[in-house]
BAMI-717237 format. One record per residue (C-alpha): residue number from 1; residue in one letter; y, x negated, z negated. Coordinates in nm, 3 decimals. Layout:
N
<rec><nr>NUM</nr><rest>a</rest><Y>Y</Y><X>X</X><Z>Z</Z></rec>
...
This chain:
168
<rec><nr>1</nr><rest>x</rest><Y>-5.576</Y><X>-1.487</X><Z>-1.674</Z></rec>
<rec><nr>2</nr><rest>x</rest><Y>-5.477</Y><X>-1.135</X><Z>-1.746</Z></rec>
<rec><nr>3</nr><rest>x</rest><Y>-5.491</Y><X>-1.027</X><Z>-2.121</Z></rec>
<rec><nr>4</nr><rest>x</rest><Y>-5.552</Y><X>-1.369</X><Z>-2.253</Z></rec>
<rec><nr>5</nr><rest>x</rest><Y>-5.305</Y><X>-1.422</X><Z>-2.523</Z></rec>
<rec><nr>6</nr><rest>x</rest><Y>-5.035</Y><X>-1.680</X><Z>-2.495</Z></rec>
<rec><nr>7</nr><rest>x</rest><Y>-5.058</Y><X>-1.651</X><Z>-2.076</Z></rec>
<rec><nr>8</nr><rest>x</rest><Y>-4.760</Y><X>-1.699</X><Z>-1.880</Z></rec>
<rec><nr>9</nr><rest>x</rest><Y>-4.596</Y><X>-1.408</X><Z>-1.734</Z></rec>
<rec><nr>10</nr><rest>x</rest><Y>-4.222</Y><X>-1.374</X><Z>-1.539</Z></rec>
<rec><nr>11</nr><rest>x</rest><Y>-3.972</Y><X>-1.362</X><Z>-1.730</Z></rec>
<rec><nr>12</nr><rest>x</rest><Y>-3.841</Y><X>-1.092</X><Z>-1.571</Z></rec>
<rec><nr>13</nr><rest>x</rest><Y>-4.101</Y><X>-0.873</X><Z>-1.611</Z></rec>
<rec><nr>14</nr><rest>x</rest><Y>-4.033</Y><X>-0.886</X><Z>-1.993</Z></rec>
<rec><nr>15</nr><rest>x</rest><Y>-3.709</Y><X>-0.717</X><Z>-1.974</Z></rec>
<rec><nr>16</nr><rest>x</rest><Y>-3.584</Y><X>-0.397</X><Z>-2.087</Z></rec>
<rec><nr>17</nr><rest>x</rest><Y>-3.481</Y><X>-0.222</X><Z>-1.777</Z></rec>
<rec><nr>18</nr><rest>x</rest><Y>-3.197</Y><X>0.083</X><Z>-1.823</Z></rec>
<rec><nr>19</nr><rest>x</rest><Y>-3.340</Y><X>0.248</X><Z>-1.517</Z></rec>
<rec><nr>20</nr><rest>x</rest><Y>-3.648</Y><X>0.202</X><Z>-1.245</Z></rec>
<rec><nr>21</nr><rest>x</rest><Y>-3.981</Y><X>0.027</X><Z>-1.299</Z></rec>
<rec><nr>22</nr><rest>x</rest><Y>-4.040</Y><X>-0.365</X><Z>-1.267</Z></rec>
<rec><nr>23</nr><rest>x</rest><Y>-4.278</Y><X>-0.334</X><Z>-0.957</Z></rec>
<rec><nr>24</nr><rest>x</rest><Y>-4.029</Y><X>-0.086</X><Z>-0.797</Z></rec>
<rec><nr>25</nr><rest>x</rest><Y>-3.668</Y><X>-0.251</X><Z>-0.831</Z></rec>
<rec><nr>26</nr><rest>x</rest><Y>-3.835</Y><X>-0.598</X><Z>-0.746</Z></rec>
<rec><nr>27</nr><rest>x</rest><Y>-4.012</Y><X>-0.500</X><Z>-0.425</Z></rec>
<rec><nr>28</nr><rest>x</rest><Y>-3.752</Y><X>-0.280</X><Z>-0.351</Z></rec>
<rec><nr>29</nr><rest>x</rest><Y>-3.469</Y><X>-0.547</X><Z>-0.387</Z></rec>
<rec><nr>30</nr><rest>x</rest><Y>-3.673</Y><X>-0.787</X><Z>-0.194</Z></rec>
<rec><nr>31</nr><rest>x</rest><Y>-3.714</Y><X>-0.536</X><Z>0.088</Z></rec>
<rec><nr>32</nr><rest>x</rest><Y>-3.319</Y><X>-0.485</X><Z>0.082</Z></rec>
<rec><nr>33</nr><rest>x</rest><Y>-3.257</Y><X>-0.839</X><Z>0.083</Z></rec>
<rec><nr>34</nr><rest>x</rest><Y>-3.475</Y><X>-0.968</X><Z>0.372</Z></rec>
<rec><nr>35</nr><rest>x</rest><Y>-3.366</Y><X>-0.661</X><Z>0.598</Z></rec>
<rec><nr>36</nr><rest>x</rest><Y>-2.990</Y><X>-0.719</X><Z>0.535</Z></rec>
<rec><nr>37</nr><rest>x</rest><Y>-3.020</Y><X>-1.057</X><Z>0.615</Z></rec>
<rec><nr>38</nr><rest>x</rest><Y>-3.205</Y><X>-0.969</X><Z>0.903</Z></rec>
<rec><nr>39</nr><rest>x</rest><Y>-2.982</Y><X>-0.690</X><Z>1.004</Z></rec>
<rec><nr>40</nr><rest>x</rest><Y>-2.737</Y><X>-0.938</X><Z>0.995</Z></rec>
<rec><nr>41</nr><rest>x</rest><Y>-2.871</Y><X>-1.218</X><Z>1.201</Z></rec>
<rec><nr>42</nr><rest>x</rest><Y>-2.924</Y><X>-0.965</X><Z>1.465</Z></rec>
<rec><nr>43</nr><rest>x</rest><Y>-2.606</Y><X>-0.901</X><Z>1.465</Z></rec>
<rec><nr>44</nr><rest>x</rest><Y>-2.288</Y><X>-0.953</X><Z>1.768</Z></rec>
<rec><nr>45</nr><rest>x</rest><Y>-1.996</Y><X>-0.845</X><Z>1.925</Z></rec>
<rec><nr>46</nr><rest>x</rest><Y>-2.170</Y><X>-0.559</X><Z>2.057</Z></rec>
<rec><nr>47</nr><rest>x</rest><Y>-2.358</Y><X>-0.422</X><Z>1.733</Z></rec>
<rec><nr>48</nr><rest>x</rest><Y>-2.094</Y><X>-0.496</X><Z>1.431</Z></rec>
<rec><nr>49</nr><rest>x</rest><Y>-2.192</Y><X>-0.222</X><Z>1.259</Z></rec>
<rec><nr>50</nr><rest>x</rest><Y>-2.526</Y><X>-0.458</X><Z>1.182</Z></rec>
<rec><nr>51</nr><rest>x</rest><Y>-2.252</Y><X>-0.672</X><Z>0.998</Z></rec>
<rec><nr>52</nr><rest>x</rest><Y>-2.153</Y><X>-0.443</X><Z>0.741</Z></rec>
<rec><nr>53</nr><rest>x</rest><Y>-2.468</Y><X>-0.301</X><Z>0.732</Z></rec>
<rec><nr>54</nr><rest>x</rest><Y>-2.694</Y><X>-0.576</X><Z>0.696</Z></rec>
<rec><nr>55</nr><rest>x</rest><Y>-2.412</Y><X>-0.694</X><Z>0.429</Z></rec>
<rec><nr>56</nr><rest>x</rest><Y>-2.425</Y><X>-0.392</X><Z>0.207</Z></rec>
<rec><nr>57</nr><rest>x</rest><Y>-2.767</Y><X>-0.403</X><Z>0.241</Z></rec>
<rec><nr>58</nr><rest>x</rest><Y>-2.832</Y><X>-0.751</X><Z>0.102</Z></rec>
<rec><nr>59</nr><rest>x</rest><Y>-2.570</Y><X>-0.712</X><Z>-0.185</Z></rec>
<rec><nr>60</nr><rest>x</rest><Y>-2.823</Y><X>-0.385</X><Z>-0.333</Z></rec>
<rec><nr>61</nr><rest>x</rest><Y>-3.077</Y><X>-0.574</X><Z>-0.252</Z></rec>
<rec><nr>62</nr><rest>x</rest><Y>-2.980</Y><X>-0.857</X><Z>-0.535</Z></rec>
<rec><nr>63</nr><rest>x</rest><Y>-2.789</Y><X>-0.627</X><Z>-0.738</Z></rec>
<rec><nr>64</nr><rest>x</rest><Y>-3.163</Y><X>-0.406</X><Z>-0.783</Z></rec>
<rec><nr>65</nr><rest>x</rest><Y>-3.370</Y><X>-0.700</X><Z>-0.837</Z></rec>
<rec><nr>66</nr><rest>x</rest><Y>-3.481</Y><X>-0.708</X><Z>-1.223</Z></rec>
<rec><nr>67</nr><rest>x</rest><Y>-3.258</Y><X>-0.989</X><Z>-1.396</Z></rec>
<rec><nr>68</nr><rest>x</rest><Y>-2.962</Y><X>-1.013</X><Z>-1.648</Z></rec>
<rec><nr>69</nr><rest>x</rest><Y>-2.647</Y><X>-0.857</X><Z>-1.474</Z></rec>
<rec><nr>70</nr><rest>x</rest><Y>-2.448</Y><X>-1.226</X><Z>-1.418</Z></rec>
<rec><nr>71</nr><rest>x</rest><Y>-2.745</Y><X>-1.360</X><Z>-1.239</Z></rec>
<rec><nr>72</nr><rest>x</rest><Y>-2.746</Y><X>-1.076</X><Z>-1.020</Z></rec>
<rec><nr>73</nr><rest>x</rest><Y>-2.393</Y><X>-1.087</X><Z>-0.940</Z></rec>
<rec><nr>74</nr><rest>x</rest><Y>-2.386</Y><X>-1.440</X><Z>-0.855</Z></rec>
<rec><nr>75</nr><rest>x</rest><Y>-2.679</Y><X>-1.462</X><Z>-0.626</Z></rec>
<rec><nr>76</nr><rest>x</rest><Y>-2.546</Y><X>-1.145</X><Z>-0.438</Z></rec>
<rec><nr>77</nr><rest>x</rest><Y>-2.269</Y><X>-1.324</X><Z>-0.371</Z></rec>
<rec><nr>78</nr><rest>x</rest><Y>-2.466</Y><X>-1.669</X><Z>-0.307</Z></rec>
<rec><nr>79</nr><rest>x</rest><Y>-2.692</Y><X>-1.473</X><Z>-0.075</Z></rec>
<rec><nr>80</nr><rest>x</rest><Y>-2.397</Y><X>-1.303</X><Z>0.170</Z></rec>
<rec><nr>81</nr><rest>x</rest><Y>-2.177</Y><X>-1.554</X><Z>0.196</Z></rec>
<rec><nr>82</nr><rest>x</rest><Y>-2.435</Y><X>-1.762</X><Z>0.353</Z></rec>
<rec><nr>83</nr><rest>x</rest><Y>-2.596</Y><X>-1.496</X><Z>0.536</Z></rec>
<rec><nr>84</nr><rest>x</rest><Y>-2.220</Y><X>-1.473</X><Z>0.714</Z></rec>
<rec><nr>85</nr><rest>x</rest><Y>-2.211</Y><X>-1.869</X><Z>0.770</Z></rec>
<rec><nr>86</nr><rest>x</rest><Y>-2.566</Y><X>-1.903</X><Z>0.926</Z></rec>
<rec><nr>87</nr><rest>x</rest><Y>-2.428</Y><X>-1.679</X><Z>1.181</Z></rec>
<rec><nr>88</nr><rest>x</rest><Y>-2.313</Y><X>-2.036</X><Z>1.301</Z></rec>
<rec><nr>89</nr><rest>x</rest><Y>-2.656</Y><X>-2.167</X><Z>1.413</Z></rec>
<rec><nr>90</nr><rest>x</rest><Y>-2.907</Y><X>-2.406</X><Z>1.316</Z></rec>
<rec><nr>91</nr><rest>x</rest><Y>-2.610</Y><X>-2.608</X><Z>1.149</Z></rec>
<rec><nr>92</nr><rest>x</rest><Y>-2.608</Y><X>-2.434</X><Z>0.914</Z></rec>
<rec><nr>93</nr><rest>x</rest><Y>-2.961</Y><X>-2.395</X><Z>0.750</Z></rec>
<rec><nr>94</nr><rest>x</rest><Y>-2.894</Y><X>-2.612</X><Z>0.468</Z></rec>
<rec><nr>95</nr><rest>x</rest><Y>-2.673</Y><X>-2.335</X><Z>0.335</Z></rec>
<rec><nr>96</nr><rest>x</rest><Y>-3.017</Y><X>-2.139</X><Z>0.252</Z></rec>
<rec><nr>97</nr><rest>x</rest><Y>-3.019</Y><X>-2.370</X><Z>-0.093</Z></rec>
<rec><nr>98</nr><rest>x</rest><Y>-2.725</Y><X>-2.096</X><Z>-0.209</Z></rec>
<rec><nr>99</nr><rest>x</rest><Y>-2.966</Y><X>-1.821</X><Z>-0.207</Z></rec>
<rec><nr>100</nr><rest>x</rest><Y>-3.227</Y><X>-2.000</X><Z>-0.298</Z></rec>
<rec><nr>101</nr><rest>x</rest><Y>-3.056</Y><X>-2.110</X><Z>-0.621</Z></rec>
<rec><nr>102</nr><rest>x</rest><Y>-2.974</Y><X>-1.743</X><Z>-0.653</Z></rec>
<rec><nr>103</nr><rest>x</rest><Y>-3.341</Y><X>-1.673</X><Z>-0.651</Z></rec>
<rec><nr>104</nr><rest>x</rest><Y>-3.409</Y><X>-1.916</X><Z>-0.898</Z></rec>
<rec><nr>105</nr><rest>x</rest><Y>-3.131</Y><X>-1.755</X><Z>-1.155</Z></rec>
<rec><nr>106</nr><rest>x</rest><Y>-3.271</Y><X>-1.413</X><Z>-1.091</Z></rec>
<rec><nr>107</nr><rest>x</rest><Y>-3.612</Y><X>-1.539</X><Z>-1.128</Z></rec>
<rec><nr>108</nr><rest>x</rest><Y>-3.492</Y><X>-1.674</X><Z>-1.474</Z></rec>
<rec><nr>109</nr><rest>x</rest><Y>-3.689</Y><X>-1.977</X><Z>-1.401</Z></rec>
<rec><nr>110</nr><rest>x</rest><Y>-3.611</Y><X>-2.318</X><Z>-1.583</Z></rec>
<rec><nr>111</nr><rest>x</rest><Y>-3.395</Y><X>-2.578</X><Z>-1.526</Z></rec>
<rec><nr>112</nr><rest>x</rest><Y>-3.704</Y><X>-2.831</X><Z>-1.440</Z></rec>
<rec><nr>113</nr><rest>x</rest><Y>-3.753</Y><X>-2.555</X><Z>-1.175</Z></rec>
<rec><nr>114</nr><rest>x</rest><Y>-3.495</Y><X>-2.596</X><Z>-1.009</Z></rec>
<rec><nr>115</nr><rest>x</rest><Y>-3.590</Y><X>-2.987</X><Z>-0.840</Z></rec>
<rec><nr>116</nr><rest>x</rest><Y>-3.791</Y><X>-2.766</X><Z>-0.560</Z></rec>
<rec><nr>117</nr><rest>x</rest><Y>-3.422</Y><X>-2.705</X><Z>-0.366</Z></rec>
<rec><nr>118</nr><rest>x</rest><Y>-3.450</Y><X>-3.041</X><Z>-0.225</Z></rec>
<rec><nr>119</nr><rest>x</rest><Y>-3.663</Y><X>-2.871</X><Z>-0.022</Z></rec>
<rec><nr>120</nr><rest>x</rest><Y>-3.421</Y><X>-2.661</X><Z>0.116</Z></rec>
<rec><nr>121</nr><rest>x</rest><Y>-3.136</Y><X>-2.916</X><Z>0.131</Z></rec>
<rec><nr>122</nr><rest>x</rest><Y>-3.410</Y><X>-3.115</X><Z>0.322</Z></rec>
<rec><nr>123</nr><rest>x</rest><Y>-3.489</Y><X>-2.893</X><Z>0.596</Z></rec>
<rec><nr>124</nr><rest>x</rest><Y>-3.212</Y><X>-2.783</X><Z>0.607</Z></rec>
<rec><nr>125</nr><rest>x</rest><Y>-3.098</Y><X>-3.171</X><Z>0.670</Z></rec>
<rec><nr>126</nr><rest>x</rest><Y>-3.381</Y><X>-3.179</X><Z>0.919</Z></rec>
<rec><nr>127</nr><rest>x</rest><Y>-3.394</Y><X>-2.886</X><Z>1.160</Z></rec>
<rec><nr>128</nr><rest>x</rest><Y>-3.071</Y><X>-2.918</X><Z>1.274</Z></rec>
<rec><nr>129</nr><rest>x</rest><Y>-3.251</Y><X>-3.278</X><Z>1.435</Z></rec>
<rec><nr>130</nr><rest>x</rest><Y>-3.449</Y><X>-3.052</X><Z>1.667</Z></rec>
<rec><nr>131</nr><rest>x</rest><Y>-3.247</Y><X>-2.712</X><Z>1.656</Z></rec>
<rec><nr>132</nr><rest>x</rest><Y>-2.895</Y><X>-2.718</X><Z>1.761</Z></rec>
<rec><nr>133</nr><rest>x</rest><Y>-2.773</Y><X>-2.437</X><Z>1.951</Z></rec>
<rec><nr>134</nr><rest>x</rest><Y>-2.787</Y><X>-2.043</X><Z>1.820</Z></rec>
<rec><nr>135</nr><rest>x</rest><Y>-3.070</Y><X>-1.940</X><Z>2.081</Z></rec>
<rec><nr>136</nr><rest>x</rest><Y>-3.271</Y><X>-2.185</X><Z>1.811</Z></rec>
<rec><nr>137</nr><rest>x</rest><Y>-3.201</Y><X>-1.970</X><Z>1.522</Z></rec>
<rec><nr>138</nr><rest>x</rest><Y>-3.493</Y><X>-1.779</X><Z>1.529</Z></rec>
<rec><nr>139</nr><rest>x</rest><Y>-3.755</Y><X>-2.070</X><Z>1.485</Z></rec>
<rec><nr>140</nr><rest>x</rest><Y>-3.459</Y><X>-2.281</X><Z>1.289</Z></rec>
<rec><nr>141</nr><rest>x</rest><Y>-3.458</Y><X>-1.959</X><Z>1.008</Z></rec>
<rec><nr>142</nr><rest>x</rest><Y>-3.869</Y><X>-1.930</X><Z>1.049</Z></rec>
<rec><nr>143</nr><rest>x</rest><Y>-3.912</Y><X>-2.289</X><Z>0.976</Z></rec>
<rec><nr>144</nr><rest>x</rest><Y>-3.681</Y><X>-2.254</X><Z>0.710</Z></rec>
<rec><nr>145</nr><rest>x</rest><Y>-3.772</Y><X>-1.947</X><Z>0.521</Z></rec>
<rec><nr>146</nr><rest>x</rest><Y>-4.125</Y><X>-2.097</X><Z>0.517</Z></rec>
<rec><nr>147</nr><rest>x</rest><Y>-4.001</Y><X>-2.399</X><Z>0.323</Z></rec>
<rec><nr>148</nr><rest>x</rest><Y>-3.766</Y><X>-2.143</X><Z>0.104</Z></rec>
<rec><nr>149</nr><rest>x</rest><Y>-4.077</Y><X>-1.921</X><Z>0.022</Z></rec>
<rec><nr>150</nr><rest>x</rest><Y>-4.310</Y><X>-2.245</X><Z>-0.073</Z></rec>
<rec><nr>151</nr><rest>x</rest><Y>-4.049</Y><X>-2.413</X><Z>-0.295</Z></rec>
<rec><nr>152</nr><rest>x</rest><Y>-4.023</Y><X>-2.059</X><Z>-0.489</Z></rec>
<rec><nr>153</nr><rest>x</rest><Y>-4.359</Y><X>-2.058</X><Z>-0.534</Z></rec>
<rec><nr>154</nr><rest>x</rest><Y>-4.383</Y><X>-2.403</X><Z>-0.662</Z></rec>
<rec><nr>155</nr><rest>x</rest><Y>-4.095</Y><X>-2.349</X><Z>-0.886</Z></rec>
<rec><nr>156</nr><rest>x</rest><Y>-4.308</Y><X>-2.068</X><Z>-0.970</Z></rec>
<rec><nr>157</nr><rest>x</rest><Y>-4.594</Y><X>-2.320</X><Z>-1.068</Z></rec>
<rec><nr>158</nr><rest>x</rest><Y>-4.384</Y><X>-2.521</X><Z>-1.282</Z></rec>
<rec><nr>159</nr><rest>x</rest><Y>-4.230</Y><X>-2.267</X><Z>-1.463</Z></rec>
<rec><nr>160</nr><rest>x</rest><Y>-4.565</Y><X>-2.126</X><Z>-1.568</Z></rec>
<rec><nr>161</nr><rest>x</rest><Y>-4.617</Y><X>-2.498</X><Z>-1.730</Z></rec>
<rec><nr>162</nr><rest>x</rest><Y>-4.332</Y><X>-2.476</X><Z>-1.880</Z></rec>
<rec><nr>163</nr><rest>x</rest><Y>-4.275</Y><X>-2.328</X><Z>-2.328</Z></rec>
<rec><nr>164</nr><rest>x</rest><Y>-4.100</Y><X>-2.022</X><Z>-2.267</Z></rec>
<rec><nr>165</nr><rest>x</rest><Y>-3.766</Y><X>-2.023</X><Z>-2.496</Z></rec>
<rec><nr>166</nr><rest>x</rest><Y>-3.541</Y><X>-1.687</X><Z>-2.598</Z></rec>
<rec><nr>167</nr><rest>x</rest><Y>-3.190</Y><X>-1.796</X><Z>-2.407</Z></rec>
<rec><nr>168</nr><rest>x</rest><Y>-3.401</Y><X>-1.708</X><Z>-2.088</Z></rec>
């Protein structure tokens, strides 16, 4: 509940930013992140500028998002070095736990939070059952980014349960 004293809030959101609003850098970063990825994935012999596009723009992305400057750093380079390897197919889909992680640093969330990338390590154990070949990446990384956005929401959940401390 808004205004109510002693309600949870991101942790994020409480820090003092040298540039940009909140709202702005973390839309903004999430916008850059997806679309690099995406740019990516779309990516092949034919279109390679995609590559270093979709690259560059997945780095900003993470390096914008509001979060101590290590956390960034690290999940930018979580977050392209598996974008690169899932360019290997269904396979690879456990590799979204990397980024995932990432989120989780740059969320600042705690370390309780961080049980929900089973989820991730699961699917990404389990698609690869069904999906096999890299025609199958589409629903492979739909299926997948489904599971990645519900576990970051529950890690969401129990972070909000969780006594804030200072070191975050």
């Amino acid at each position: 509940m808004p205004g109510v004293r002693g309600a949870w809030s991101e942790p994020t959101s409480r820090l003092r930013l040298r540039w940009g609003s909140y709202r702005g850098r973390y839309l903004g970063g999430m916008l850059l992140i997806v679309a690099g990825a995406l740019g990516l994935q779309g990516s092949n012999t034919w279109i390679l500028g995609l590559l270093l596009q979709g690259t560059i723009a997945h780095a900003v992305g993470w390096s914008i998002m509001p979060a101590r400057g290590w956390r960034r750093i690290l999940a930018a380079m979580l977050g392209v070095t598996t974008i690169w390897l899932l360019l290997t197919g269904p396979l690879s889909v456990w590799m979204l736990s990397l980024p995932y992680i990432g989120w989780m640093l740059v969320r600042h969330r705690p370390l309780r939070s961080y049980l929900t990338v089973l989820f991730p390590i699961a699917n990404g154990m389990l698609l690869p059952q069904f999906y096999r070949e890299y025609p199958d990446m589409l629903p492979a990384l739909s299926i997948s980014m489904a599971v990645f956005v519900a576990s970051a929401w529950l890690a969401r959940v129990l972070a909000a349960t969780t006594k804030p401390t200072n070191s975050q």
